[in-house]
Structure formats: structure tokens, C-alpha cells
Backbone as XML, in Angstrom:
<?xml version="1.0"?>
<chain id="A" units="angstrom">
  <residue number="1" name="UNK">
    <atom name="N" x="98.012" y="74.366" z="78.896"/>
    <atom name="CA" x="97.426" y="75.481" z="79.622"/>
    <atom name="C" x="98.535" y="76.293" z="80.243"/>
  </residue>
  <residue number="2" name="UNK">
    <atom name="N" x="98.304" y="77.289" z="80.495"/>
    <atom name="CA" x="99.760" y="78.264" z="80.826"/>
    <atom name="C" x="99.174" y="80.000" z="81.652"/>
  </residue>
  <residue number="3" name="UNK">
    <atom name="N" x="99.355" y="80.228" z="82.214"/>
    <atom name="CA" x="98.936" y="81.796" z="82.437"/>
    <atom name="C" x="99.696" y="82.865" z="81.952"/>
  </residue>
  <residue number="4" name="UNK">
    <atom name="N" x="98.440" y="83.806" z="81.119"/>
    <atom name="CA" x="99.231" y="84.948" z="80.295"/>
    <atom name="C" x="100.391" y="85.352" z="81.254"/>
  </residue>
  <residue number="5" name="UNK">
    <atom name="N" x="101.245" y="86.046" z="80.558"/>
    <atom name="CA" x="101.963" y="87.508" z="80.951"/>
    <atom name="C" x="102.105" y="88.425" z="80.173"/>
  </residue>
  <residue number="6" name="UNK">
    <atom name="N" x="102.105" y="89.348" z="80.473"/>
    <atom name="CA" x="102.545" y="90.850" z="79.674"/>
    <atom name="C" x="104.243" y="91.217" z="79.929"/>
  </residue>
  <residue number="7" name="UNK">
    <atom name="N" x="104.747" y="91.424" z="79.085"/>
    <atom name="CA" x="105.894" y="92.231" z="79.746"/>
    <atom name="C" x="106.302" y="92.669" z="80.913"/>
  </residue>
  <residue number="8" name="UNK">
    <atom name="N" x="107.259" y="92.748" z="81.593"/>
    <atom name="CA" x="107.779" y="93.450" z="82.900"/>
    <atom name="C" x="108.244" y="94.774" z="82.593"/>
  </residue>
  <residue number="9" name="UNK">
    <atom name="N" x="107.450" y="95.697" z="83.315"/>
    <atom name="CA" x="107.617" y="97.169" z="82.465"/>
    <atom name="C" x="107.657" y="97.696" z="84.048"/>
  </residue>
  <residue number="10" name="UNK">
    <atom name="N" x="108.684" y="98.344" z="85.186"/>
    <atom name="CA" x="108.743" y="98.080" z="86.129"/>
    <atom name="C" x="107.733" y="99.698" z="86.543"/>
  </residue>
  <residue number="11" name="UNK">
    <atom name="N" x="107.435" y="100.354" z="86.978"/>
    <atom name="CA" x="107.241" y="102.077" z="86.983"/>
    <atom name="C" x="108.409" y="102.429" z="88.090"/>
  </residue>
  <residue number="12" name="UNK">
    <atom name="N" x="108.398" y="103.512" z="87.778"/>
    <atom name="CA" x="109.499" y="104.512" z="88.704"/>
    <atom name="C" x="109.158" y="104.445" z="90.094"/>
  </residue>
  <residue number="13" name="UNK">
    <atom name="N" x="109.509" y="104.612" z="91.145"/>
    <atom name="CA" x="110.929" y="104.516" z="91.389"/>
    <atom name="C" x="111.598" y="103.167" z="90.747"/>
  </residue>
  <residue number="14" name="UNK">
    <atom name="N" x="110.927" y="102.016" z="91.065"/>
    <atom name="CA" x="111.577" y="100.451" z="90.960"/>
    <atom name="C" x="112.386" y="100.599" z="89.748"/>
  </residue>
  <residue number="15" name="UNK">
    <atom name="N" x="111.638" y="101.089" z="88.614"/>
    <atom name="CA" x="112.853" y="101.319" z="87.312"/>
    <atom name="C" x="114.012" y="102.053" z="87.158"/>
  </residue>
  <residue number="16" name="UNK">
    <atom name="N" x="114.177" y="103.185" z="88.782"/>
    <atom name="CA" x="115.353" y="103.716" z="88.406"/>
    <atom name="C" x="116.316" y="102.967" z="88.894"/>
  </residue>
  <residue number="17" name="UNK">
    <atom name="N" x="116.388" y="101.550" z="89.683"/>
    <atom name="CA" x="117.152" y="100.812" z="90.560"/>
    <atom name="C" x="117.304" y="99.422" z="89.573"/>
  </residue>
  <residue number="18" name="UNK">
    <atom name="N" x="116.938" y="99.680" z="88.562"/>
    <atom name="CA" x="116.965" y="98.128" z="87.748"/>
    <atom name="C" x="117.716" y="98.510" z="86.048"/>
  </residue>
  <residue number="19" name="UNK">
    <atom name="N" x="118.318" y="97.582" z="86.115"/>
    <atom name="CA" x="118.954" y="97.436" z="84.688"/>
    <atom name="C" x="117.681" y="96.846" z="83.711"/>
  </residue>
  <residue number="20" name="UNK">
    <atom name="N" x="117.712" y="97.754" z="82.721"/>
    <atom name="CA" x="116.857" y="97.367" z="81.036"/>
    <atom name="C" x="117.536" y="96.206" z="80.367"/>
  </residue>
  <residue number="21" name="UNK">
    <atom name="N" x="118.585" y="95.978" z="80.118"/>
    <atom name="CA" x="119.556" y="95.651" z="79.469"/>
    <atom name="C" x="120.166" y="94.039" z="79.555"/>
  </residue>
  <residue number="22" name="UNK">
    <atom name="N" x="120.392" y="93.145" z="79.167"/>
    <atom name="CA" x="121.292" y="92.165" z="79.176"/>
    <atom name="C" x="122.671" y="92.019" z="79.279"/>
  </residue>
  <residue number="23" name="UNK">
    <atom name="N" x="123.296" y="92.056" z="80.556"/>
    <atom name="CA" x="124.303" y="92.015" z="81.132"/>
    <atom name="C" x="125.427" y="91.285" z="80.622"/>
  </residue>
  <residue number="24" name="UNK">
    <atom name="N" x="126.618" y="91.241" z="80.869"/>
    <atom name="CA" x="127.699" y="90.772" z="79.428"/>
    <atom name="C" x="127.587" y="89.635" z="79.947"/>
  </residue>
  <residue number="25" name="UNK">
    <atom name="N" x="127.231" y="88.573" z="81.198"/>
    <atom name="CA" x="127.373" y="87.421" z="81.164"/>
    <atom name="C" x="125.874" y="86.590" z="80.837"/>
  </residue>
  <residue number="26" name="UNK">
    <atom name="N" x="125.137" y="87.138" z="80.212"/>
    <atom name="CA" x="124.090" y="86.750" z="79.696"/>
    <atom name="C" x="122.945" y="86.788" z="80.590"/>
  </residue>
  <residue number="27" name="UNK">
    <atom name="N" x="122.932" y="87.718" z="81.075"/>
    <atom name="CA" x="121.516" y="87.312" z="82.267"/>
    <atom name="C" x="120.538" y="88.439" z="81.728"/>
  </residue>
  <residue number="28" name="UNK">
    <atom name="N" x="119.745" y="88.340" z="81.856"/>
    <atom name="CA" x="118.303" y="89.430" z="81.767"/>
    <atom name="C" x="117.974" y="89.866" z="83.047"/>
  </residue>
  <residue number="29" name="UNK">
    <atom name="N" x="117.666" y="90.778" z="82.926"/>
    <atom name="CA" x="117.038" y="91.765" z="84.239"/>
    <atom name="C" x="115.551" y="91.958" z="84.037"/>
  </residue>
  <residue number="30" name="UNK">
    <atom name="N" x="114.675" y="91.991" z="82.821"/>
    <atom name="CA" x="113.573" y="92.291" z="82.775"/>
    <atom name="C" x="113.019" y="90.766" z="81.572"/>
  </residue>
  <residue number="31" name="UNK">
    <atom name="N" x="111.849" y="90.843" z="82.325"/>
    <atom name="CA" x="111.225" y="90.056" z="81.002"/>
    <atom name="C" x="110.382" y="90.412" z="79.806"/>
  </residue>
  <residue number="32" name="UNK">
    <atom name="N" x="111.213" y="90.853" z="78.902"/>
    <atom name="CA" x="110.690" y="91.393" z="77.728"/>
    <atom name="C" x="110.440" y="90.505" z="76.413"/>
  </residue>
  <residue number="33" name="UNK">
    <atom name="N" x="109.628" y="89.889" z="76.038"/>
    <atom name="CA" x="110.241" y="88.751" z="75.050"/>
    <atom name="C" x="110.042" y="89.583" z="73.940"/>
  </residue>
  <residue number="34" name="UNK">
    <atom name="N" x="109.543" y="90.915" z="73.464"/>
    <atom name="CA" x="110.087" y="91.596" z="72.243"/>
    <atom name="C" x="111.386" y="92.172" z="72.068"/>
  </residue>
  <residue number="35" name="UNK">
    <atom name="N" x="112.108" y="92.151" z="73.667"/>
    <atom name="CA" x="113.746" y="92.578" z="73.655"/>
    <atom name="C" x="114.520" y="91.400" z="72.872"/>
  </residue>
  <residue number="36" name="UNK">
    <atom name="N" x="113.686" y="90.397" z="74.155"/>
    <atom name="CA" x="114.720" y="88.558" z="73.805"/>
    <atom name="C" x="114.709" y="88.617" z="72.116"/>
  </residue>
  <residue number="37" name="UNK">
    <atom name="N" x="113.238" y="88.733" z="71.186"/>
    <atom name="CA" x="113.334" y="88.820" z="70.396"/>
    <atom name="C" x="114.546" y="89.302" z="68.927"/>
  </residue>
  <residue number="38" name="UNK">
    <atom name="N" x="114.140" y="90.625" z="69.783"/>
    <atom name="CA" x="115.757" y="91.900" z="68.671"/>
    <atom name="C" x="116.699" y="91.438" z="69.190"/>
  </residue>
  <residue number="39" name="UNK">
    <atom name="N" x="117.341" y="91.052" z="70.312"/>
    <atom name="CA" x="118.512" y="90.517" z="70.324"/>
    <atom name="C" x="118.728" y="89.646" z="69.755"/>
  </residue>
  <residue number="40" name="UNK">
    <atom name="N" x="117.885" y="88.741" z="69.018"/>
    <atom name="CA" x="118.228" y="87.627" z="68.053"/>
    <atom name="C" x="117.509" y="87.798" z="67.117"/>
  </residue>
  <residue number="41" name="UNK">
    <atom name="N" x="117.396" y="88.517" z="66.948"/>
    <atom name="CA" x="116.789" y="88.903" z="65.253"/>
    <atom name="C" x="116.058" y="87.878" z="65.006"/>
  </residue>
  <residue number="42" name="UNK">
    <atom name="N" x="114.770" y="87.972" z="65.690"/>
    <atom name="CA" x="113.330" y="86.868" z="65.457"/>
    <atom name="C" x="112.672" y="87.426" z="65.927"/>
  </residue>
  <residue number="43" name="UNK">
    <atom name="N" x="111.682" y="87.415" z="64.907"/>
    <atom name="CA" x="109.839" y="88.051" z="65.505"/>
    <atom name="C" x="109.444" y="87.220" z="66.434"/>
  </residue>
  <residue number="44" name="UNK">
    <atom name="N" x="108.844" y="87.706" z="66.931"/>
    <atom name="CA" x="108.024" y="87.295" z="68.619"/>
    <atom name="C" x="106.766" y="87.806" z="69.030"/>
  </residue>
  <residue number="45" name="UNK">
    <atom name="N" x="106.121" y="87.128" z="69.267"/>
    <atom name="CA" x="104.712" y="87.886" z="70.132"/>
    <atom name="C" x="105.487" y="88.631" z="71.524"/>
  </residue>
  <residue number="46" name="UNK">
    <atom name="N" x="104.116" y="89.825" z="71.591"/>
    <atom name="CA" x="105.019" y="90.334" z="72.657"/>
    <atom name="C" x="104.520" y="90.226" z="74.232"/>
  </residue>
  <residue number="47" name="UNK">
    <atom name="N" x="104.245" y="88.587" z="74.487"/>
    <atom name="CA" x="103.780" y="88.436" z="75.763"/>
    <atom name="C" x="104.346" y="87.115" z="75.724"/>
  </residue>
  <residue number="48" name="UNK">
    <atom name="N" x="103.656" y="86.089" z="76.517"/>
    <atom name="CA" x="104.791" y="84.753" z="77.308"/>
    <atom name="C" x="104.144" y="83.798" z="77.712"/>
  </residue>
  <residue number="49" name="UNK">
    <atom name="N" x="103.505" y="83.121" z="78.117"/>
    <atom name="CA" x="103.127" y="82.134" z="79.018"/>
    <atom name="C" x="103.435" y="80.993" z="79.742"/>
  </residue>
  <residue number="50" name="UNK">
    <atom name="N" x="103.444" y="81.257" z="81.101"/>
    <atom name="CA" x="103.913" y="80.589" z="82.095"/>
    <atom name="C" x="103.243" y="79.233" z="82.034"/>
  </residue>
  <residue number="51" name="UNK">
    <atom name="N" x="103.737" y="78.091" z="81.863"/>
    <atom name="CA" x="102.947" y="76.736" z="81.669"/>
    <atom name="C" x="102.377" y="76.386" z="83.267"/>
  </residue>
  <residue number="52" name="UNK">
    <atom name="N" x="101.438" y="75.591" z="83.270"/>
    <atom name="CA" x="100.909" y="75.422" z="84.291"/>
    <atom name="C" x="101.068" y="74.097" z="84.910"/>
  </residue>
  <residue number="53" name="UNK">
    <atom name="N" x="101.599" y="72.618" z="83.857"/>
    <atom name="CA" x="101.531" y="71.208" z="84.146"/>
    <atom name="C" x="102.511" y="71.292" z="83.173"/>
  </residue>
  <residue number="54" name="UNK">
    <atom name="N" x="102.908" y="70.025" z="83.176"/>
    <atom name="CA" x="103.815" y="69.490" z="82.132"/>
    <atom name="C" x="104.382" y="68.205" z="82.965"/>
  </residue>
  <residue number="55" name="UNK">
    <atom name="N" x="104.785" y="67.362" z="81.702"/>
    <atom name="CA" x="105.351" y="65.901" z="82.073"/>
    <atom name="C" x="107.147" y="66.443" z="82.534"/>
  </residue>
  <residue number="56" name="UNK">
    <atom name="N" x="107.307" y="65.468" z="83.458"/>
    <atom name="CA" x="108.338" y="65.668" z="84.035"/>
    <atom name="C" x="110.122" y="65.475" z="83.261"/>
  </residue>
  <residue number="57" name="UNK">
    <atom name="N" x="110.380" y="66.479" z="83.152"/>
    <atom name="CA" x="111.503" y="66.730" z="81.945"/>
    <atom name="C" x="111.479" y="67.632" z="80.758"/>
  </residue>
  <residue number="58" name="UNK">
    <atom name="N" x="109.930" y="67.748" z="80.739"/>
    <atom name="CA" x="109.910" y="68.655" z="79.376"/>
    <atom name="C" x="110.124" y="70.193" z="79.627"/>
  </residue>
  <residue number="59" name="UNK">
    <atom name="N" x="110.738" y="70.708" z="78.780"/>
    <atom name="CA" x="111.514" y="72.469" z="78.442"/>
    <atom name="C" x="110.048" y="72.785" z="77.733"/>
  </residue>
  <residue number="60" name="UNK">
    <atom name="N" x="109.611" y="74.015" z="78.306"/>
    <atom name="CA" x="110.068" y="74.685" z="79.702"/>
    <atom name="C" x="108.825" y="73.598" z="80.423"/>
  </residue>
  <residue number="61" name="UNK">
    <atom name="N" x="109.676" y="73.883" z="81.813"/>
    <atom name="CA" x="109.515" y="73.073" z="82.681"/>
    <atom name="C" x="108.087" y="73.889" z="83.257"/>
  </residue>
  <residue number="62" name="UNK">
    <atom name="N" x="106.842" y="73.177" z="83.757"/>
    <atom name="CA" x="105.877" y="73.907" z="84.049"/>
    <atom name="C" x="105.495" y="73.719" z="85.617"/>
  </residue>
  <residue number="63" name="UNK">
    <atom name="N" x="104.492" y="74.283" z="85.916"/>
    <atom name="CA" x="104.316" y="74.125" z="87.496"/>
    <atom name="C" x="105.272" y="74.952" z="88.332"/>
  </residue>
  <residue number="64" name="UNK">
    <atom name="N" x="106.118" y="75.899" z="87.809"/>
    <atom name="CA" x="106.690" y="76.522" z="88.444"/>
    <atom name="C" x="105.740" y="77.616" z="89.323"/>
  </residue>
  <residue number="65" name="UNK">
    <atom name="N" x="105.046" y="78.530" z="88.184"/>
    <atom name="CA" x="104.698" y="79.696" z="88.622"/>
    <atom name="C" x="103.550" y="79.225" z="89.995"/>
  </residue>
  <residue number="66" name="UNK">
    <atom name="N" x="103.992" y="80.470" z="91.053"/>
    <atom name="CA" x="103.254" y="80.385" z="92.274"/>
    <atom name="C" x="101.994" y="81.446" z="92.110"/>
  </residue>
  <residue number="67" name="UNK">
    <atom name="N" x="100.709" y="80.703" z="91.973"/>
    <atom name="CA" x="99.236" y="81.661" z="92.283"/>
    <atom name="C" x="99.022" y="82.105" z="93.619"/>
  </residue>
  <residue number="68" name="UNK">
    <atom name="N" x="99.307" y="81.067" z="94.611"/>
    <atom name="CA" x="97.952" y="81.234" z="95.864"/>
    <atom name="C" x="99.460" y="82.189" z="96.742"/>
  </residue>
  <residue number="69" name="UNK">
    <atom name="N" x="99.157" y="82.782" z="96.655"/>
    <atom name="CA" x="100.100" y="83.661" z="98.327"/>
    <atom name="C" x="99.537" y="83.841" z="99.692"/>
  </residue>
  <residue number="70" name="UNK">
    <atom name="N" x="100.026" y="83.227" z="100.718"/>
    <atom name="CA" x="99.991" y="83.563" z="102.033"/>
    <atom name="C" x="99.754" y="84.697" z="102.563"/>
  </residue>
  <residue number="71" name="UNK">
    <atom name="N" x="98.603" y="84.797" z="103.119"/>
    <atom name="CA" x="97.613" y="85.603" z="103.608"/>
    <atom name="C" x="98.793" y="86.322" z="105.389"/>
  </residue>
  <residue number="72" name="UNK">
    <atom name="N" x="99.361" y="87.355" z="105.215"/>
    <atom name="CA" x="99.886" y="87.667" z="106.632"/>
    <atom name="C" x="99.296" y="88.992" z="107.210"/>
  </residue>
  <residue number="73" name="UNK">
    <atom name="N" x="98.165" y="89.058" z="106.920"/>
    <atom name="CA" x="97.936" y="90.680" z="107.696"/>
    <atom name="C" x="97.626" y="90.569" z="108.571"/>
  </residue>
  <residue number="74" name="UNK">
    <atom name="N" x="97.860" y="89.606" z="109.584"/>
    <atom name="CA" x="97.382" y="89.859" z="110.938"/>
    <atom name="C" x="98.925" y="90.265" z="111.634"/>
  </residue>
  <residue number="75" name="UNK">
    <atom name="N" x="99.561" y="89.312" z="111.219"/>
    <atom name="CA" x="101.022" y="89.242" z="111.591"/>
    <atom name="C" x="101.838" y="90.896" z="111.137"/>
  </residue>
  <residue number="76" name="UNK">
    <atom name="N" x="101.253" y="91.242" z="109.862"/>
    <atom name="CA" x="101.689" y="92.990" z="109.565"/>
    <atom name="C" x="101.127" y="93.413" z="110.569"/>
  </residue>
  <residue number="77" name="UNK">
    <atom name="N" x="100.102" y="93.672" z="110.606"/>
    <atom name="CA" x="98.878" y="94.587" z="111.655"/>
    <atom name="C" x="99.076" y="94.655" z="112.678"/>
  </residue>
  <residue number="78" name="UNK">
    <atom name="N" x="99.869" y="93.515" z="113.241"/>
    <atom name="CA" x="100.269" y="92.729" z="115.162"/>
    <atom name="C" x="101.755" y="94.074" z="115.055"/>
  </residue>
  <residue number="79" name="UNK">
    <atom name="N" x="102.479" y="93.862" z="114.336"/>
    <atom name="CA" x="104.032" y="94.215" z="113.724"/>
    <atom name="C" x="103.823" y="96.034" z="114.312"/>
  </residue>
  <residue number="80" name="UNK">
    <atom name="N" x="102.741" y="96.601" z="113.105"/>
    <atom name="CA" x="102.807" y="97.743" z="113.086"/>
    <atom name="C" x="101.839" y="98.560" z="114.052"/>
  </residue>
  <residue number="81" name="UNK">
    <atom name="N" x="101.271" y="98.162" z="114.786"/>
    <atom name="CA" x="100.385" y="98.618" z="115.709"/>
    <atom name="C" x="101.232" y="98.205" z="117.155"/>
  </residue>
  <residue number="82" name="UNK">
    <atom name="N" x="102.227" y="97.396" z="116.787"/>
    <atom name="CA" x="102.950" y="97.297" z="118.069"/>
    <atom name="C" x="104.348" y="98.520" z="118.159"/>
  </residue>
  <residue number="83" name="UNK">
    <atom name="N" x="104.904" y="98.536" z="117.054"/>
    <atom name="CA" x="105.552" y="99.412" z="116.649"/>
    <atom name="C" x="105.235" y="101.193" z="117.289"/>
  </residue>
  <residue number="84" name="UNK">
    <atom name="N" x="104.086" y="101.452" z="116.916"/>
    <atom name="CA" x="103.173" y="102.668" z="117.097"/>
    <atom name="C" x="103.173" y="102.559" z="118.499"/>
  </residue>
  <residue number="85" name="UNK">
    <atom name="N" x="102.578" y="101.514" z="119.321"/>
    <atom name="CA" x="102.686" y="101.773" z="120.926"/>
    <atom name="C" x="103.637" y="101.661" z="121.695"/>
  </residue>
  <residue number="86" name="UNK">
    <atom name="N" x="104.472" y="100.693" z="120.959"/>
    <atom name="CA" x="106.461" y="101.476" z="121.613"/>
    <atom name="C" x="106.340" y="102.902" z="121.406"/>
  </residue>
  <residue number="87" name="UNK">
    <atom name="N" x="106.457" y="103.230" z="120.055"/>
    <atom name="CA" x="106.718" y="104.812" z="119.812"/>
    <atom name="C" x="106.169" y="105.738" z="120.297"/>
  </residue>
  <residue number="88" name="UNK">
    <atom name="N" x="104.931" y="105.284" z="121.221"/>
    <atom name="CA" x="103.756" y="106.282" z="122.145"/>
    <atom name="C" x="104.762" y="106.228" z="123.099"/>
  </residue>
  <residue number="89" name="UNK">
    <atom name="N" x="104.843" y="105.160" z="123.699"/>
    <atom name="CA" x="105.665" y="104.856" z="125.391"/>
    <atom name="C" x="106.629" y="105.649" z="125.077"/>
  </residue>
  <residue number="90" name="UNK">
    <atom name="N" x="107.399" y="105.797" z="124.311"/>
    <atom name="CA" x="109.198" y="106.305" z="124.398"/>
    <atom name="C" x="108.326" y="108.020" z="123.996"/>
  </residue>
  <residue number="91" name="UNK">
    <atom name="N" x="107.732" y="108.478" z="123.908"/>
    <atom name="CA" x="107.450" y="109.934" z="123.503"/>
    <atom name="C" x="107.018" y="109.981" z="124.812"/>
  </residue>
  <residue number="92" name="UNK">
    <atom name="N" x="105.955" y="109.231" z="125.456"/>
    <atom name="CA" x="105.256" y="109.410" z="126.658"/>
    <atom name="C" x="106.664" y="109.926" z="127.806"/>
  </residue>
  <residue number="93" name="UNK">
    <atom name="N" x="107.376" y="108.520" z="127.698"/>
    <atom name="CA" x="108.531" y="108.704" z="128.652"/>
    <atom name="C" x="109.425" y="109.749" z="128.781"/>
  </residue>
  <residue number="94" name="UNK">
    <atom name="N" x="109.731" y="110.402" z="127.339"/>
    <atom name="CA" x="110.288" y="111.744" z="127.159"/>
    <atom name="C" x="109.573" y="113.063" z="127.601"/>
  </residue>
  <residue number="95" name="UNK">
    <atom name="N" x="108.213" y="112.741" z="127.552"/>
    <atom name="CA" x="107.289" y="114.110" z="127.410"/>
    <atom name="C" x="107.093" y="114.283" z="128.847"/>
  </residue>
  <residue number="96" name="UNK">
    <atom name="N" x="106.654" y="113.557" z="129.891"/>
    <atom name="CA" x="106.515" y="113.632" z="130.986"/>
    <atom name="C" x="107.657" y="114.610" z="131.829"/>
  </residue>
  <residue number="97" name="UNK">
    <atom name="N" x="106.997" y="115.695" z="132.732"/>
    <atom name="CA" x="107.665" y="116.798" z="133.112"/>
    <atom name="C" x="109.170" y="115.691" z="134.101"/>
  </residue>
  <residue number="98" name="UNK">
    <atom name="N" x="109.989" y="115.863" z="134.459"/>
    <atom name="CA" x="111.378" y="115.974" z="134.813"/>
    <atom name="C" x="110.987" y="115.892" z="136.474"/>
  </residue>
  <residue number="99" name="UNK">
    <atom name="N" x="111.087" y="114.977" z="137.352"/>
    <atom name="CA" x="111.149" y="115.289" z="138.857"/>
    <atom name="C" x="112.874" y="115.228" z="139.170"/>
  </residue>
  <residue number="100" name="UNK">
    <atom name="N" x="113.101" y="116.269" z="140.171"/>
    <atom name="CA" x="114.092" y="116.547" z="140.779"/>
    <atom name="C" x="114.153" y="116.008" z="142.173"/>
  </residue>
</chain>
């Protein structure tokens, strides 16, 4: 068992900050397995699957990929609504007329 993937096809902006290409010390920047493919001159499907279990030792190694992600919007929401009422106070503090 394994969960699909599609290609990593990044959209702009993120793609203008990322290398397409395979770097001279062999690393990949994107996951393309019809690139991995032409670089070695072998047909390939052009998607992947991330294994989900596997016995311990076997290539590729499975159980990697992470599903469940940590839920933080209270902790954003706390962040940026606190943010906003500093930025009231310091306008407040500026805006207020000048005593002499």
C-alpha cells in the first residue's frame, strides 16, 4: 500500500526560487520521476508512490511519509491578533495630540 503522488510542479513565485535541474553533486531539487527517468534513459510512469509499511530494512524504506499535521490556529490567531493590538497601541501612542 503506498500513497499516490503526482509530480512536484512548484507554481510561481516558489518556482522562480528553485532549481529544475540536478545539481553536479547529484542531488535533485524537484521530484519528477519522468526527469529521473531521461536522465537515465528508462521509461517510467510519471507519478511515485510513497509506501506506507514495510518490514524493517527493506528499500525503499516505508512509513516515512507524514499524513496527520498539527492543528495550530489558535496559536496563529493568538500570534496575529496580538500583533494587530501592539500595532493599534504604537499608532494610538503616536496619534495622540503632544502635551507641553
Amino acid at each position: 500500500t503506498g500513497l499516490f503522488r503526482a509530480p512536484a510542479n512548484p507554481a510561481p513565485p516558489a518556482s522562480w526560487f528553485q532549481p529544475t535541474t540536478q545539481s553536479a553533486d547529484g542531488l535533485w531539487h524537484l521530484r519528477d520521476p519522468a526527469l529521473f527517468a531521461r536522465s537515465a534513459n528508462i521509461d517510467a510512469v510519471p507519478f511515485y508512490l510513497d509506501r506506507m509499511d514495510g518490514a524493517q530494512g527493506e528499500v525503499p524504506a516505508g512509513g516515512t511519509t507524514r499524513i496527520d499535521f498539527r492543528n495550530k490556529h489558535m496559536e496563529y490567531a493568538l500570534t496575529w491578533f496580538g500583533l494587530a493590538v501592539t500595532l493599534f497601541g504604537v499608532w494610538l501612542v503616536f496619534s495622540l495630540p503632544k502635551r507641553e
